[in-house]
Backbone as CSV, one residue per row, in Angstrom:
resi,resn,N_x,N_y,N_z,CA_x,CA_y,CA_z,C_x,C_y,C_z
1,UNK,13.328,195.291,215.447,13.662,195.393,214.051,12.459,195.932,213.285
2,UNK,12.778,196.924,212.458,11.914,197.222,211.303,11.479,196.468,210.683
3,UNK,10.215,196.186,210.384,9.655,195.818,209.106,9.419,196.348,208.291
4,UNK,9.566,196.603,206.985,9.406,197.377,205.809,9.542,195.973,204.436
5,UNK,8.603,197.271,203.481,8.709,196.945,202.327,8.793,198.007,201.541
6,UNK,9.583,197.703,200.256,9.858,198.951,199.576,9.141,198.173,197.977
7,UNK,8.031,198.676,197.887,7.695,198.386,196.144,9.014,199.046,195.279
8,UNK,9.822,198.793,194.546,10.453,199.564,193.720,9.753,199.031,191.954
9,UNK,9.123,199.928,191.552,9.029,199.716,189.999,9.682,200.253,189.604
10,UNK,10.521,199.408,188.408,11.184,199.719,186.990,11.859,200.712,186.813
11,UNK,10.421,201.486,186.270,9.999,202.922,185.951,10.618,204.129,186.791
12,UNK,10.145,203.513,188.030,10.671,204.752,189.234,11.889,205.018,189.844
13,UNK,12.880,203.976,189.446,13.998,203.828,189.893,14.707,204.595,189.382
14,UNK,15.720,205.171,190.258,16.692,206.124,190.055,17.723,205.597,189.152
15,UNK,18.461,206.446,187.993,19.266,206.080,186.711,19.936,206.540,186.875
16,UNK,21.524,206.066,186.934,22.691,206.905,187.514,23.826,206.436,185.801
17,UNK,23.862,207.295,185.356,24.771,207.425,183.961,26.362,207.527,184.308
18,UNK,26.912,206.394,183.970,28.408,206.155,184.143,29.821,206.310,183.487
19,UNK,28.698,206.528,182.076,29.894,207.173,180.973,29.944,205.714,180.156
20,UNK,29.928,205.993,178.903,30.123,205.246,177.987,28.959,204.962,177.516
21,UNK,28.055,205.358,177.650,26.812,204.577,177.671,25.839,204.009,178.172
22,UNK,26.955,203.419,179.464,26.164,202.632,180.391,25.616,203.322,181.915
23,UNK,24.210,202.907,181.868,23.191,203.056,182.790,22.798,201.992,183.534
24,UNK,22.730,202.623,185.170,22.698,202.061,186.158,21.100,202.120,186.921
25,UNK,19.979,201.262,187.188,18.995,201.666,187.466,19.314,201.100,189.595
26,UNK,19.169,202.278,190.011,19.346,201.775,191.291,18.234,200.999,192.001
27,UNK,18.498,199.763,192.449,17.782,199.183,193.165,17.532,199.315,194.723
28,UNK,18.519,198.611,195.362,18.727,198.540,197.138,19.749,199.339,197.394
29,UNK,19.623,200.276,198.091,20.476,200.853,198.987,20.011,201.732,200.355
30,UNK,21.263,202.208,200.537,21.125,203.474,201.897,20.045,203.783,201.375
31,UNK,19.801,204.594,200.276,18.803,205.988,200.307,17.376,204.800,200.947
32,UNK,17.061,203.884,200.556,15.696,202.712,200.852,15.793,202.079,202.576
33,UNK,16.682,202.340,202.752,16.898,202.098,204.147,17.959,200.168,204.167
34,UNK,18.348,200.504,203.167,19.020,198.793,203.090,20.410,198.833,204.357
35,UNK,20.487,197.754,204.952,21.496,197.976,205.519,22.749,197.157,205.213
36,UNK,22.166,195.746,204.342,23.092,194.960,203.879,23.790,194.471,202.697
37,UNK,23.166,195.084,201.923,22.732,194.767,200.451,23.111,195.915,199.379
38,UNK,23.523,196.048,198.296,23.436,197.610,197.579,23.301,196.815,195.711
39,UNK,22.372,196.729,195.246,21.865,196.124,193.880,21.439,197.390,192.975
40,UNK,21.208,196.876,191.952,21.256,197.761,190.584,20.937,196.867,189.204
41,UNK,20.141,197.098,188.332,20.360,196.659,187.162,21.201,197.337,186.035
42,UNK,22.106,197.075,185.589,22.778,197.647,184.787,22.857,197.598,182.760
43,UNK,22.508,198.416,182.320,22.232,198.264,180.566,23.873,198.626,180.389
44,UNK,24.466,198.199,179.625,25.824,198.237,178.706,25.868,198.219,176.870
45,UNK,25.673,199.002,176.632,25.466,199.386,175.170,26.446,198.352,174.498
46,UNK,26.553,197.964,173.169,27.435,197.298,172.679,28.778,197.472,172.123
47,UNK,29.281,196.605,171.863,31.153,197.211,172.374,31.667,198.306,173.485
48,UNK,31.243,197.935,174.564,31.584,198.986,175.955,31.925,198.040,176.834
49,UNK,32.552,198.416,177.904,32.862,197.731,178.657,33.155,198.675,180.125
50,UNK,33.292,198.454,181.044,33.532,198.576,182.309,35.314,198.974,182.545
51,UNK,35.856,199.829,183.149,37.403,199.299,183.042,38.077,198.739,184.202
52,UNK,38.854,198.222,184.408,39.231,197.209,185.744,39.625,198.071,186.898
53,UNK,39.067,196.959,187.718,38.215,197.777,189.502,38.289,196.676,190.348
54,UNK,38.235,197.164,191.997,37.521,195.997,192.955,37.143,196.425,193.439
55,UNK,36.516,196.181,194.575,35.392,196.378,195.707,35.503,195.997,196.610
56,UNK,34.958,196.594,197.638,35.848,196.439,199.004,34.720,194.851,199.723
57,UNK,33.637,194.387,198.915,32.957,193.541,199.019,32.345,192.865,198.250
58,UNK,31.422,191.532,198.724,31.357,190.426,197.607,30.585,190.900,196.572
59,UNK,30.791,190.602,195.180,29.806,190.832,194.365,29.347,190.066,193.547
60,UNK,27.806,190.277,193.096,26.998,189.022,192.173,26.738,189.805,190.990
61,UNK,26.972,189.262,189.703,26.501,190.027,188.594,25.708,188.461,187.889
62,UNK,24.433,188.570,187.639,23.810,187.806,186.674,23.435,188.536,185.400
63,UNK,23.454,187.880,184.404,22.821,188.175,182.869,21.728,187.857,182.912
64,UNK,21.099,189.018,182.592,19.354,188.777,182.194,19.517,189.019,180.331
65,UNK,19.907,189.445,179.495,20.355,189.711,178.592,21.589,189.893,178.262
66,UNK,21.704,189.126,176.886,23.257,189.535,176.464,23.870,188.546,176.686
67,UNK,25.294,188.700,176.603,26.744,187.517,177.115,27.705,188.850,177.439
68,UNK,28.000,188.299,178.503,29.099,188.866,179.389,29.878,188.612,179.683
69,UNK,31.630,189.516,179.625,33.144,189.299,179.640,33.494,189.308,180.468
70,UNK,33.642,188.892,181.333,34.554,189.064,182.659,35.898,188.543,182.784
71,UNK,36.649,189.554,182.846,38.198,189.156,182.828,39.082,189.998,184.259
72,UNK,39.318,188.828,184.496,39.996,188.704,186.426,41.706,189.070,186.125
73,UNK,41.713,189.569,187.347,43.465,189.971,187.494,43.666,190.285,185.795
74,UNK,43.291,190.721,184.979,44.183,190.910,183.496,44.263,189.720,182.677
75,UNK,43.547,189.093,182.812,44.132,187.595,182.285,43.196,186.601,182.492
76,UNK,42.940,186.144,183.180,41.515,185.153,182.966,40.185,185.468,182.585
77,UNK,40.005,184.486,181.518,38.408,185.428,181.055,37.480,184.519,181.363
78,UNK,36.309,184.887,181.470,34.955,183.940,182.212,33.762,184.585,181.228
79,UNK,32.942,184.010,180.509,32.237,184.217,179.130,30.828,183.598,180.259
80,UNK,29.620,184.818,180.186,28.537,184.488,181.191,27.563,184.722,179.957
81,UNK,26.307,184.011,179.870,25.337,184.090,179.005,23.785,184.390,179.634
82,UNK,22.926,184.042,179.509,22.026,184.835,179.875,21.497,183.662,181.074
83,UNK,21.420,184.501,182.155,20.928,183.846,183.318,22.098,182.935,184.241
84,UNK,23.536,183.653,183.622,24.677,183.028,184.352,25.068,183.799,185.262
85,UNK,25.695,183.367,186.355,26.298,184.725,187.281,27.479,184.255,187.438
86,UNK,28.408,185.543,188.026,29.281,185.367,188.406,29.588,186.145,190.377
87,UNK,30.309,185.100,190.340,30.618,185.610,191.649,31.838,186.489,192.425
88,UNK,32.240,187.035,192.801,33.508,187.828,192.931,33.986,188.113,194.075
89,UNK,34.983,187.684,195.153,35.345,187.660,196.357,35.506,189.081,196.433
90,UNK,35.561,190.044,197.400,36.163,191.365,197.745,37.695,191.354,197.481
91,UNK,38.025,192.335,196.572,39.486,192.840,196.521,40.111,192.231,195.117
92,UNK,38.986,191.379,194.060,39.391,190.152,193.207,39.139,191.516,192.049
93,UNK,40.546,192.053,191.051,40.200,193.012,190.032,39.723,192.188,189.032
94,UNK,38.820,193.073,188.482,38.053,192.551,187.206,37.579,194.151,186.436
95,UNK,37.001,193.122,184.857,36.803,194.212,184.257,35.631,194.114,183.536
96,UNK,34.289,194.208,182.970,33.289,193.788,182.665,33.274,194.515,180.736
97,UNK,32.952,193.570,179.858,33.239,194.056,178.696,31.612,193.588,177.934
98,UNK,31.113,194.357,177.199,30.302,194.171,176.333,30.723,193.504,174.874
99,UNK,31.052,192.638,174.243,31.920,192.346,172.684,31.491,192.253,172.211
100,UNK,30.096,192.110,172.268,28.949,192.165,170.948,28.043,193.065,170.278
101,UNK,27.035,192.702,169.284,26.284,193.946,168.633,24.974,194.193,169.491
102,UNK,24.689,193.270,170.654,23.573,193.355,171.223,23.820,194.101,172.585
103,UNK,22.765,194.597,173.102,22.576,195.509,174.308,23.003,194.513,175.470
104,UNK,23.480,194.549,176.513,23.827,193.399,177.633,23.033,194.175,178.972
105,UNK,22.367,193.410,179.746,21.343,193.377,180.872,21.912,192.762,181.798
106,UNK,22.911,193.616,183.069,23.132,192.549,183.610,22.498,193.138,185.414
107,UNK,22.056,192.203,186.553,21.370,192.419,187.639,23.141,192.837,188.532
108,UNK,23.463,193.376,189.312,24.472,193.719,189.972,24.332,193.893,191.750
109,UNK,24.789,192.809,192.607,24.025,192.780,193.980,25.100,192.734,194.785
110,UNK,25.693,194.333,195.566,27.144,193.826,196.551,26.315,193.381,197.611
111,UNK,27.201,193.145,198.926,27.316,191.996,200.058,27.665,193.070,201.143
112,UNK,27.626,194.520,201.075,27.314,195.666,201.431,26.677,196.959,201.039
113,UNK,26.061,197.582,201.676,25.310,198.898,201.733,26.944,200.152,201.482
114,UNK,27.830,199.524,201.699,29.000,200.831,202.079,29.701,200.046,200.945
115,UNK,29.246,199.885,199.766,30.303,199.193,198.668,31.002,200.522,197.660
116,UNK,32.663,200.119,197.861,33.207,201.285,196.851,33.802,201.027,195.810
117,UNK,34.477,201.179,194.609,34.886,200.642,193.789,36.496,201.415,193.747
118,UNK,37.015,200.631,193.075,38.584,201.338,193.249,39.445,200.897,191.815
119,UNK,39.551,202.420,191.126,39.758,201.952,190.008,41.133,201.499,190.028
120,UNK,41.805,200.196,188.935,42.943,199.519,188.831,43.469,200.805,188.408
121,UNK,43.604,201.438,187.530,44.776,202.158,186.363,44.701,203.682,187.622
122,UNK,44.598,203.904,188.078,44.488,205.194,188.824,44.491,205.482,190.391
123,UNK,44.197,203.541,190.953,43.771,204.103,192.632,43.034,204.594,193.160
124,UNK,42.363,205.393,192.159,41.319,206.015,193.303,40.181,205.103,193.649
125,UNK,39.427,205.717,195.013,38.686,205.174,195.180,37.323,205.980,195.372
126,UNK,36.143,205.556,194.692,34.373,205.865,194.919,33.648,205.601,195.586
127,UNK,32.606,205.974,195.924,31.780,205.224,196.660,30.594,204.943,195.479
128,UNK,30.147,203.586,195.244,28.827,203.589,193.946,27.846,204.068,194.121
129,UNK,27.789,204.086,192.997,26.894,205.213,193.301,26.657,206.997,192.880
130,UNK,28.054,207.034,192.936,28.328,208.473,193.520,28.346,209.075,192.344
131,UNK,27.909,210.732,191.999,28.787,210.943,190.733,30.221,211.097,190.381
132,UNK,31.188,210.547,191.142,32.371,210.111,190.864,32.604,208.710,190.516
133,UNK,31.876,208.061,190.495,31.412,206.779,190.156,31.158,206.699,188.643
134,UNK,32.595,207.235,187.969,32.408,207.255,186.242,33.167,206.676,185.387
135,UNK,32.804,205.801,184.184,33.064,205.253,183.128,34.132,206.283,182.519
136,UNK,35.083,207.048,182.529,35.722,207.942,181.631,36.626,207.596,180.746
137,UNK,37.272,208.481,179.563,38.587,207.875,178.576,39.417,207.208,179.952
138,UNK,39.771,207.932,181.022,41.515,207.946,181.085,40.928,206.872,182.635
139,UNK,39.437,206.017,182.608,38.970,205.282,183.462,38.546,204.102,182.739
């Protein structure tokens, strides 16, 4: 087995723009040599939101800033504040909403390196990451 370490600063991390506003700073992945893991910090401008998706694996979203919407299958909502996480089985749709006047910070860590997202209203499916991996009107 490899040993490695990857310093990633801040600064140097790759910024992947998703539409709406929101920016993705890439953390762990393929390109770093991750094999299990695929993380990101994510900024969400205020009143924006995410539109409903799943993933073909587990996912962790904590608040470092902000309060965060999370609303499951269409209908259950889960209200996260700063330093709360949520947890999300593979295949569980959700939708991530910004509702306030403040900027939201949230850490984003799948439970695979091969994580895709699959939008609810359309079917399709991305790989994150990708530049098809976009926030759009009719997304």
């Amino acid at each position: 087995m490899n040993k490695n370490i990857n310093h990633l600063k801040f600064a140097d991390l790759p910024v992947h723009e998703r539409g709406r506003g929101i920016k993705n700073h890439l953390i762990a992945s393929k390109a770093i040599g991750s094999q299990s893991i695929h993380s990101g910090i994510t900024f969400m401008p205020p009143k924006t939101s995410v539109p409903a998706h799943k993933h073909n694996t587990e996912e962790q979203v904590t608040v470092l800033e902000g309060t965060l919407k999370v609303v499951l299958d269409g209908d259950k909502e889960v209200i996260c504040h700063k330093y709360d996480s949520s947890f999300l089985s593979p295949g569980v749709q959700h939708e991530l909403f910004n509702d306030t006047d403040e900027e939201l910070v949230v850490m984003v860590t799948y439970g695979s390196a091969d994580v895709n997202r699959t939008f609810v209203e359309t079917g399709e499916v991305v790989l994150i990451g990708s530049d098809e991996d976009q926030f759009t009107a009719n997304r």
